[in-house]
ChimeraX commands (.cxc) that place a marker at each C-alpha (Angstrom):
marker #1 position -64.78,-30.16,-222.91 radius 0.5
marker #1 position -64.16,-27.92,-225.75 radius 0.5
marker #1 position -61.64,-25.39,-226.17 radius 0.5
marker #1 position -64.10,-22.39,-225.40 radius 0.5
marker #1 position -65.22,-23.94,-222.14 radius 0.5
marker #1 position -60.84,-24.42,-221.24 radius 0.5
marker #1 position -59.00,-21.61,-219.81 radius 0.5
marker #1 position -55.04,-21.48,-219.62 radius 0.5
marker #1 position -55.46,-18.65,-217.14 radius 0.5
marker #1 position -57.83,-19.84,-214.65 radius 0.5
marker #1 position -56.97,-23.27,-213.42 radius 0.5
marker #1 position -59.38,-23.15,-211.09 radius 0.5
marker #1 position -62.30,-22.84,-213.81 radius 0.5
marker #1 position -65.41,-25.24,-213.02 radius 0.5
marker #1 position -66.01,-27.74,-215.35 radius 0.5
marker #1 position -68.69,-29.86,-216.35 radius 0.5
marker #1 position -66.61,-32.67,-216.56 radius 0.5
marker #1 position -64.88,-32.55,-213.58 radius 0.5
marker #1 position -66.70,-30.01,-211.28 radius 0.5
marker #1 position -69.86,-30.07,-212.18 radius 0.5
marker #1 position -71.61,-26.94,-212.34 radius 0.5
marker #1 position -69.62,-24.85,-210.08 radius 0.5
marker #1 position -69.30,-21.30,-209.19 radius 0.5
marker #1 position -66.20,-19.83,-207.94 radius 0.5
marker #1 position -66.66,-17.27,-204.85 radius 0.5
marker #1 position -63.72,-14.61,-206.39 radius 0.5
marker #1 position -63.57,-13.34,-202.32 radius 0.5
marker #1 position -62.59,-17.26,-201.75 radius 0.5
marker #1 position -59.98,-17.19,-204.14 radius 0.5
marker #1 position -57.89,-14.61,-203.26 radius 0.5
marker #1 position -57.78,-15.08,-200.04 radius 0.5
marker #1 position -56.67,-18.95,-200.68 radius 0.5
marker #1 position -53.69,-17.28,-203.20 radius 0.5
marker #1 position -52.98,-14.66,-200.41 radius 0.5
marker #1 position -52.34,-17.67,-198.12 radius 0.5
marker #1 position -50.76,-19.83,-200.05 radius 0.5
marker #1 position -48.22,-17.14,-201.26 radius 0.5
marker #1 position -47.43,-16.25,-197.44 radius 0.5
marker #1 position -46.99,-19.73,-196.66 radius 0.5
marker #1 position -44.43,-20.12,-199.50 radius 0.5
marker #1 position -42.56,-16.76,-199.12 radius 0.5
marker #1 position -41.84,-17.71,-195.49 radius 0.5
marker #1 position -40.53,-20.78,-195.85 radius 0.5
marker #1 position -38.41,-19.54,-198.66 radius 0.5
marker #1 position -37.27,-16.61,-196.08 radius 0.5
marker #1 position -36.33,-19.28,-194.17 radius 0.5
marker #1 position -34.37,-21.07,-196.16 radius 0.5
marker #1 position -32.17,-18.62,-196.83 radius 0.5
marker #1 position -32.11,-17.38,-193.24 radius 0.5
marker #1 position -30.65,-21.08,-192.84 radius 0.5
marker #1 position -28.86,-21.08,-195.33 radius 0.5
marker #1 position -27.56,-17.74,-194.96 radius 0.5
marker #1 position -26.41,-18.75,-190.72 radius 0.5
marker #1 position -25.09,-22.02,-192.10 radius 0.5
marker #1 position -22.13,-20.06,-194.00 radius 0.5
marker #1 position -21.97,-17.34,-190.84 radius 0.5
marker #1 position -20.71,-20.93,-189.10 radius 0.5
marker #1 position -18.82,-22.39,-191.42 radius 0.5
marker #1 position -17.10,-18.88,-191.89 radius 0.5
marker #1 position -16.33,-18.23,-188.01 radius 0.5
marker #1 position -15.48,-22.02,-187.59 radius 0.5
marker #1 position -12.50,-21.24,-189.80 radius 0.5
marker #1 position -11.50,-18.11,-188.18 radius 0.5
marker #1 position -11.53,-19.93,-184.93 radius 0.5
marker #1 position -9.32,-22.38,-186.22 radius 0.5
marker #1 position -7.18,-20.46,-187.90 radius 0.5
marker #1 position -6.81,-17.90,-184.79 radius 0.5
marker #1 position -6.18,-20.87,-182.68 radius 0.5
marker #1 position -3.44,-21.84,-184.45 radius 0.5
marker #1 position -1.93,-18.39,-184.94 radius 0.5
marker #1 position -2.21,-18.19,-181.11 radius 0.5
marker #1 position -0.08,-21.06,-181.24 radius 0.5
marker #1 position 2.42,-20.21,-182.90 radius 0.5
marker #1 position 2.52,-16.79,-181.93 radius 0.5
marker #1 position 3.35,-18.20,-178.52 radius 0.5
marker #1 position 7.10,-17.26,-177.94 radius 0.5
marker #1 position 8.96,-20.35,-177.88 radius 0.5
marker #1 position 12.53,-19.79,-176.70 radius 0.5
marker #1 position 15.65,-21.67,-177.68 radius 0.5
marker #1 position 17.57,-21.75,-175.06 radius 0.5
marker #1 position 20.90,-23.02,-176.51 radius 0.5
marker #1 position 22.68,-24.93,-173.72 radius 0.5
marker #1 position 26.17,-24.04,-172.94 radius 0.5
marker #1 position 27.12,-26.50,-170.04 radius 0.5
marker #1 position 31.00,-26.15,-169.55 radius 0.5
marker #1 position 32.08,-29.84,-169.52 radius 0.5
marker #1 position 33.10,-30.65,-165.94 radius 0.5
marker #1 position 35.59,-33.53,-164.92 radius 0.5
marker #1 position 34.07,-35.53,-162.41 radius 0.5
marker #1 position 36.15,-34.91,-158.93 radius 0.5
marker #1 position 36.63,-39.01,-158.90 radius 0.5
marker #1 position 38.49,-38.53,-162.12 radius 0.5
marker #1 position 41.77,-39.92,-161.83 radius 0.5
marker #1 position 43.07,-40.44,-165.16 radius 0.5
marker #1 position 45.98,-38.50,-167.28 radius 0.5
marker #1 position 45.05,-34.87,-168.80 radius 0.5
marker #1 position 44.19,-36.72,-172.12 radius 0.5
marker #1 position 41.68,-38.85,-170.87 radius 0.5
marker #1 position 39.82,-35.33,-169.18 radius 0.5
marker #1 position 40.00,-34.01,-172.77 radius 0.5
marker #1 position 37.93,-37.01,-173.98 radius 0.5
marker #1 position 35.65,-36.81,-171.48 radius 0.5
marker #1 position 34.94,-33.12,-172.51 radius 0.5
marker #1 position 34.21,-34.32,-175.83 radius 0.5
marker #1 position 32.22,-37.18,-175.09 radius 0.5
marker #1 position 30.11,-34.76,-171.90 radius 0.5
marker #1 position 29.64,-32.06,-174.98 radius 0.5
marker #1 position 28.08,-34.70,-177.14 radius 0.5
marker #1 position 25.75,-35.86,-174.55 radius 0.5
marker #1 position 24.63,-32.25,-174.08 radius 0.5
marker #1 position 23.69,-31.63,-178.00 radius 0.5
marker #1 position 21.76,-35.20,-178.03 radius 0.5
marker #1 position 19.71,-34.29,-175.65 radius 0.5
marker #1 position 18.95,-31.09,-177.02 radius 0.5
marker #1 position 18.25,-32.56,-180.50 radius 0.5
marker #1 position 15.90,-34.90,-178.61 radius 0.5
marker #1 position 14.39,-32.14,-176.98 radius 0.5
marker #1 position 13.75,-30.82,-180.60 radius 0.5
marker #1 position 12.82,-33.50,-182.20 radius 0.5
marker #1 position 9.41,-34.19,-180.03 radius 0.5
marker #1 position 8.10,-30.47,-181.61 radius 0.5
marker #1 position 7.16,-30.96,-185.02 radius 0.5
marker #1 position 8.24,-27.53,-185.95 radius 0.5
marker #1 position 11.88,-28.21,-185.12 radius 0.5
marker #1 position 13.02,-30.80,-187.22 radius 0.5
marker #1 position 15.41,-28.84,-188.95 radius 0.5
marker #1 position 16.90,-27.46,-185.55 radius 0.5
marker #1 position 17.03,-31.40,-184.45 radius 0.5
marker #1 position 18.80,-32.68,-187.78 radius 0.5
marker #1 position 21.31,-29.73,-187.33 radius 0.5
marker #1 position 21.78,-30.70,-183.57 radius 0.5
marker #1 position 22.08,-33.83,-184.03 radius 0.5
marker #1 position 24.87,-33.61,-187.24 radius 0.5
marker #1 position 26.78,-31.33,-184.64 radius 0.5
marker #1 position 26.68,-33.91,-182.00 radius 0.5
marker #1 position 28.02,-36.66,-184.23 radius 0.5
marker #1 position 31.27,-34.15,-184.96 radius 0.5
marker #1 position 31.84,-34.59,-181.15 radius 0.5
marker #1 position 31.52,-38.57,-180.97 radius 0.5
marker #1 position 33.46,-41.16,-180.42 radius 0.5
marker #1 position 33.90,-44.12,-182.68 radius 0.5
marker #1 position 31.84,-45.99,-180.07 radius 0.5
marker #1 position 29.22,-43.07,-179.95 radius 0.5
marker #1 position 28.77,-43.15,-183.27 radius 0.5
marker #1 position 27.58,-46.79,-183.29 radius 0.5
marker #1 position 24.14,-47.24,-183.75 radius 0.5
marker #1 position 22.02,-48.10,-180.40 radius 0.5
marker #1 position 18.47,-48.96,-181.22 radius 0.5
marker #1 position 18.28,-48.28,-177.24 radius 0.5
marker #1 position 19.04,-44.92,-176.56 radius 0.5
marker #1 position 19.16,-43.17,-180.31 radius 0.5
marker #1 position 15.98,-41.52,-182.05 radius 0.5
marker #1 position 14.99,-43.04,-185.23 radius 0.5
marker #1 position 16.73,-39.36,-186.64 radius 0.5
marker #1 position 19.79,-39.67,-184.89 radius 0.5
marker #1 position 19.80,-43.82,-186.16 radius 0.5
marker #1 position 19.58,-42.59,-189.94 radius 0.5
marker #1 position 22.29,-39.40,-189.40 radius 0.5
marker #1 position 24.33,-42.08,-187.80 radius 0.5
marker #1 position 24.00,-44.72,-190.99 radius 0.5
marker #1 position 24.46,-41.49,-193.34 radius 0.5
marker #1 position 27.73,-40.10,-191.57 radius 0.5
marker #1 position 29.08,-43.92,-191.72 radius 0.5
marker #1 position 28.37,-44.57,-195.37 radius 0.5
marker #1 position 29.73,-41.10,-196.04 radius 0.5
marker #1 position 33.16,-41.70,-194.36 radius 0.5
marker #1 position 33.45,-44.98,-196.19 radius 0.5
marker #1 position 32.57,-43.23,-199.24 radius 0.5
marker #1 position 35.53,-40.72,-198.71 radius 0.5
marker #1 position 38.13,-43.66,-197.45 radius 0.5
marker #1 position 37.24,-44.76,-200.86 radius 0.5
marker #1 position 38.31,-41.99,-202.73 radius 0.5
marker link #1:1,2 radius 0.2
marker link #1:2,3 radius 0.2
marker link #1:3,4 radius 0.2
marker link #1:4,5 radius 0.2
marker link #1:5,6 radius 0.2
marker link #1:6,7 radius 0.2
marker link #1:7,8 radius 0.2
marker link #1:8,9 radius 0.2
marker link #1:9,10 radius 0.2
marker link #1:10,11 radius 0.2
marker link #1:11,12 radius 0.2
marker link #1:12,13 radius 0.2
marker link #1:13,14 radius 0.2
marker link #1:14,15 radius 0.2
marker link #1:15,16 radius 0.2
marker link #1:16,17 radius 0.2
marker link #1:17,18 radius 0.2
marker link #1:18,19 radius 0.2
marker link #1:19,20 radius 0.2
marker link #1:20,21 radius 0.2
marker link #1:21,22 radius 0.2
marker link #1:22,23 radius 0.2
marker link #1:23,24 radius 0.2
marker link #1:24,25 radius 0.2
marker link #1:25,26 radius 0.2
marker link #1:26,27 radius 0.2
marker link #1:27,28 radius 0.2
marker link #1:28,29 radius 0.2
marker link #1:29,30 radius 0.2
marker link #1:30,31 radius 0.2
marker link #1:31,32 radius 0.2
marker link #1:32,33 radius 0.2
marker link #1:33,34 radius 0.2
marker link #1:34,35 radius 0.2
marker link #1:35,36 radius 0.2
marker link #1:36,37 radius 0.2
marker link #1:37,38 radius 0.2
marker link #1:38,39 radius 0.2
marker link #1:39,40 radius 0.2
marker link #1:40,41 radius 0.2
marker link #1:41,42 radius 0.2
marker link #1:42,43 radius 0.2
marker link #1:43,44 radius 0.2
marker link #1:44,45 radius 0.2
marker link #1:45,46 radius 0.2
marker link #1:46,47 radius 0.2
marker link #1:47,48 radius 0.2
marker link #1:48,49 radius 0.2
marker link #1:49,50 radius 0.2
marker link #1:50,51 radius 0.2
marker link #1:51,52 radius 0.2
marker link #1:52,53 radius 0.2
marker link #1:53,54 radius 0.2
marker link #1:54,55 radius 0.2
marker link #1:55,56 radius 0.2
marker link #1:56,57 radius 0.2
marker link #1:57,58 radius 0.2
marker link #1:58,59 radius 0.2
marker link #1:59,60 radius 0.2
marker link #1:60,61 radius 0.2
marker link #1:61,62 radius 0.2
marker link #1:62,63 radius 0.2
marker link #1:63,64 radius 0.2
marker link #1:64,65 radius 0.2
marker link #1:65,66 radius 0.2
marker link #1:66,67 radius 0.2
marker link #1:67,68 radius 0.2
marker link #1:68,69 radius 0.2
marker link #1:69,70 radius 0.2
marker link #1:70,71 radius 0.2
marker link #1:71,72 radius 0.2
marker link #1:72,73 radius 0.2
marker link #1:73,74 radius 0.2
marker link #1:74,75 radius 0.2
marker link #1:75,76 radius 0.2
marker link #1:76,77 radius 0.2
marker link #1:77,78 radius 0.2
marker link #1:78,79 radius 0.2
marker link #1:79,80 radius 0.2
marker link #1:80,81 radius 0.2
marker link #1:81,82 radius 0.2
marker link #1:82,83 radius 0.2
marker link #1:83,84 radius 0.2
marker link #1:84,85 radius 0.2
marker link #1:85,86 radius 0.2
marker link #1:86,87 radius 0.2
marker link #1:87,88 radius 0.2
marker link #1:88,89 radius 0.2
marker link #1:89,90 radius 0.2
marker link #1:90,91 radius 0.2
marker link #1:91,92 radius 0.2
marker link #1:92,93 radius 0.2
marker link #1:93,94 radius 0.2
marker link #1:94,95 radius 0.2
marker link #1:95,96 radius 0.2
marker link #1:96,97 radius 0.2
marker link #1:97,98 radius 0.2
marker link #1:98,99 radius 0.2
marker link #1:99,100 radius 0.2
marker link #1:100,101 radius 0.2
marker link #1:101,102 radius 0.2
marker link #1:102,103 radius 0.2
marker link #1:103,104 radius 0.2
marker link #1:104,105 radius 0.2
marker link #1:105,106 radius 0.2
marker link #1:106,107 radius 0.2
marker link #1:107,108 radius 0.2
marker link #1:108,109 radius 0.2
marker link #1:109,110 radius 0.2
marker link #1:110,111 radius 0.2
marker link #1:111,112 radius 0.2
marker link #1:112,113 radius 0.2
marker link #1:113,114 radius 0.2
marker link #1:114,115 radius 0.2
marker link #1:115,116 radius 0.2
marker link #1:116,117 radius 0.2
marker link #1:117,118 radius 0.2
marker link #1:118,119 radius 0.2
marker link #1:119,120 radius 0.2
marker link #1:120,121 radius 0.2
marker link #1:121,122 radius 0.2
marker link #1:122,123 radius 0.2
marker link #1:123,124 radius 0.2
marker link #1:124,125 radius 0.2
marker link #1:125,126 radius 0.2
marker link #1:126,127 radius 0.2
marker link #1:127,128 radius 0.2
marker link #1:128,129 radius 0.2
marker link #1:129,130 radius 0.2
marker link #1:130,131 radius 0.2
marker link #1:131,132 radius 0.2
marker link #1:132,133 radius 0.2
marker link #1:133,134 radius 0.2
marker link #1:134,135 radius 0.2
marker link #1:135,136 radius 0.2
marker link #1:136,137 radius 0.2
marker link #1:137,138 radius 0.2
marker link #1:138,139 radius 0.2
marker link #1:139,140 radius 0.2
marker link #1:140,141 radius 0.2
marker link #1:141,142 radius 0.2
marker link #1:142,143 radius 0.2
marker link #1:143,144 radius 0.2
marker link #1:144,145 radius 0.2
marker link #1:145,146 radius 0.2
marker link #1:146,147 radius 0.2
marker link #1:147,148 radius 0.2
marker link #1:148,149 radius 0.2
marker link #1:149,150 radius 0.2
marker link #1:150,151 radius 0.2
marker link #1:151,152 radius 0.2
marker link #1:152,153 radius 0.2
marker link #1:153,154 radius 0.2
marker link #1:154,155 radius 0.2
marker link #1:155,156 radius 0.2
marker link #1:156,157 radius 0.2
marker link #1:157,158 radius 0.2
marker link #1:158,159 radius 0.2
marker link #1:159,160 radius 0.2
marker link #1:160,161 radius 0.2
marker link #1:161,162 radius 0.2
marker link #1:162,163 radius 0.2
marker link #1:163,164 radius 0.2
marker link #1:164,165 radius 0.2
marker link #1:165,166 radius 0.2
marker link #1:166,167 radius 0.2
marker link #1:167,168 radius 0.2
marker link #1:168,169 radius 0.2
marker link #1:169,170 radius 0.2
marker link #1:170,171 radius 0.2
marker link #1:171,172 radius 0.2
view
């Protein structure tokens, strides 16, 4: 083939090589281009169409989620801080001391209960801790032993804390 017979800008020249002697209809040729370039411009419209309701669904996946969980916590959630009066049993027959105690010991029932109340929601921890370091103020030396029965793993570790502490401060 020689370099006269070669064209850059007609890859669809005939020849003699290849083709043999060929003619090319010109009517033929543009209507092959024509469909070719249809064929290729809609499938790269729909690509991006695709493409384009892929990130539409991403994008309202996340504002679902995040409304969800705005819903959430836009729900009120009330504290209700309990304030039981200690009552005395009507059985109780034991001196006016002893009623005392039992106030103390009923009141520190009341605020473990309410720390475990706040301990099973995640977004009262703090609330529990703070419950649960009043409580302790209000036990008794056999309340504040540890009970791997009825304590919270919390209420276990404020209860090792608060011991160490007052050994710590008999030290002193």
């Amino acid at each position: 083939m020689t370099p006269s017979e070669f064209s850059e800008n007609d890859p669809l020249a005939p020849t003699d090589d290849v083709l043999g002697d060929l003619t090319v209809n010109a009517e033929l040729r543009r209507t092959s281009l024509a469909d070719t370039l249809g064929v290729i411009r809609r499938r790269r419209r729909l690509k991006r169409c695709v493409a384009t309701g892929v990130l539409l669904g991403c994008y309202l996946a996340g504002v679902s989620t995040t409304a969800s969980l705005r819903s959430r916590e836009a729900a009120p959630q009330s504290v209700q801080n309990v304030a039981v009066a200690p009552t005395v049993p009507p059985d109780f027959a034991g001196p006016p001391d002893q009623k005392a105690v039992y106030k103390v010991a009923d009141r520190y029932e009341v605020l473990r209960r309410e720390a475990d109340l706040y301990l099973n929601d995640p977004e009262n921890l703090q609330l529990a801790v703070h419950t649960y370091s009043r409580a302790l103020k209000y036990a008794s030396a056999a309340q504040r032993a540890v009970s791997t029965e009825n304590d919270s793993w919390m209420l276990i570790a404020l209860k090792e804390a608060y011991s160490k502490e007052k050994k710590n401060d008999a030290q002193l």
